[in-house]
N, C-alpha and C positions, 0 to 999 in steps of 0.2 A: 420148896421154900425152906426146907431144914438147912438149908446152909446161908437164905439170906438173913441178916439179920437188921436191917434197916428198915425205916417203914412200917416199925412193928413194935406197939407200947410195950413197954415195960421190959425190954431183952438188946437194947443198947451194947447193955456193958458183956451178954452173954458173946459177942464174938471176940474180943480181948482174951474171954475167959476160954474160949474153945483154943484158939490159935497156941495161947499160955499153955495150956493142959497136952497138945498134939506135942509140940516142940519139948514138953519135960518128958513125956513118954516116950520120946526120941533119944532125947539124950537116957533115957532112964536104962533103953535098951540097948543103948550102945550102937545107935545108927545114925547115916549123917544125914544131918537136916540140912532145906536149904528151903530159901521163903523168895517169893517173888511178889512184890508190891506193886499194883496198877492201882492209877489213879486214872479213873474217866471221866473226870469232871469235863472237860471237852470233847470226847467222843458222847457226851451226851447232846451235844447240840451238831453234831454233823453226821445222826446215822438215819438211814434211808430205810425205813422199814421192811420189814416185810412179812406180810401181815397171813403167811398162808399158814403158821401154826396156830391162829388165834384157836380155829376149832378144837385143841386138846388142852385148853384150856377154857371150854365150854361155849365159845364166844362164837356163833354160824349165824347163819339167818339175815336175818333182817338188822339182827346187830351188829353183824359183822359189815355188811351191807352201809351203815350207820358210820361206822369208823372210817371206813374205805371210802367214804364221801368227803368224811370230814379233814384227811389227811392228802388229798389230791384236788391238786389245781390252787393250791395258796398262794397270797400273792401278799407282797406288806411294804409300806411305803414309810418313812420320817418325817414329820412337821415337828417346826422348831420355831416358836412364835415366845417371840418377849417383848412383849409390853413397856419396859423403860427403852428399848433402845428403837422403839417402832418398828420390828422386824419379824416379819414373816418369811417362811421359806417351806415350801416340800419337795419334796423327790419325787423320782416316777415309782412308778410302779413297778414291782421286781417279782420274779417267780421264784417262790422260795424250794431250792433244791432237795434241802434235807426236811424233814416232814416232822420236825419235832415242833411240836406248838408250845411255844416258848411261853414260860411261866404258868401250864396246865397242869394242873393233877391229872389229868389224863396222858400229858408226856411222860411225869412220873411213872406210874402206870405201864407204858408202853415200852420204855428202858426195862423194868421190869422181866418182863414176857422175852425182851429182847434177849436179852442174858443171863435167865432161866436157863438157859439148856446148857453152858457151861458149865455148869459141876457134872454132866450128864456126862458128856465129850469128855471127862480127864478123869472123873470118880477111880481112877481102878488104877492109877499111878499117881494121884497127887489129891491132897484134902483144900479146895478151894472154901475159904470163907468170906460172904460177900458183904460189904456193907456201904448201901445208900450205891453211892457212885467208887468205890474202895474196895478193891479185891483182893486178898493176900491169899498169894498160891504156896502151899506150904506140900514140899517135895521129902521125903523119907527113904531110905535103903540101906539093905547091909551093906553094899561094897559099892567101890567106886564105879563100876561096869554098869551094872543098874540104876543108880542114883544118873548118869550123865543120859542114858537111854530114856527113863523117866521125865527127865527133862526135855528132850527132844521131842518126846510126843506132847507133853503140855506146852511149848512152844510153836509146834505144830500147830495144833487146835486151837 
């Protein structure tokens, strides 16, 4: 969690402050930076979990058991009912693909887990800093040969 920084009182403004601090130490040393920005605000609502690392974040048993029920077999319909125009309407019923439970703190929660393991994957060629649904991948190198190699494996992963 040291590099998320969303989700967490009081340390908002600390990923600003880290991204600010890598990029002048970069320039400081005379090396070329380069930043990559994602925005997942819609890869939050169409990822399909998968739920087999909950256990190394403590989560096995019967609570694991708990979630894995609660994320398969969902199904969600529309009703659209107004009163001045005397009109009612529903849809069928739909199987919903992607397992995110729309407007849950527990979706929250499970994006989390989901994109945890990202700074894992690329720690060792590039300083990812995460925040909420906003990731800024910030790449560093002395020479162009490894800054472009750097990149290829964080693009990679």
């Amino acid at each position: 969690m040291g590099n998320q920084f969303g989700f967490r009182k009081g340390i908002a403004t600390d990923a600003i402050f880290k991204l600010t601090n890598e990029i002048l130490n970069a320039l400081n040393n005379k090396t070329m930076a380069g930043i990559i920005f994602c925005n997942l605000e819609k890869v939050f609502n169409s990822i399909n979990y998968d739920l087999s690392n909950l256990p190394y974040y403590g989560i096995s048993g019967k609570a694991k058991l708990l979630l894995e029920s609660y994320l398969q077999n969902r199904y969600q319909r529309v009703q659209i009912i107004n009163k001045y125009l005397n009109f009612n309407t529903v849809s069928k019923w739909t199987n919903i693909k992607y397992k995110v439970p729309q407007g849950s703190i527990l979706g929250s929660l499970l994006f989390l887990v989901y994109i945890n393991d990202l700074p894992t994957a690329i720690e060792h060629k590039a300083i990812p800093i995460l925040f909420i649904d906003d990731i800024s991948i910030l790449i560093t190198s002395p020479n162009n040969i490894h800054f472009q190699s750097h990149l290829n494996v964080v693009l990679d992963n």
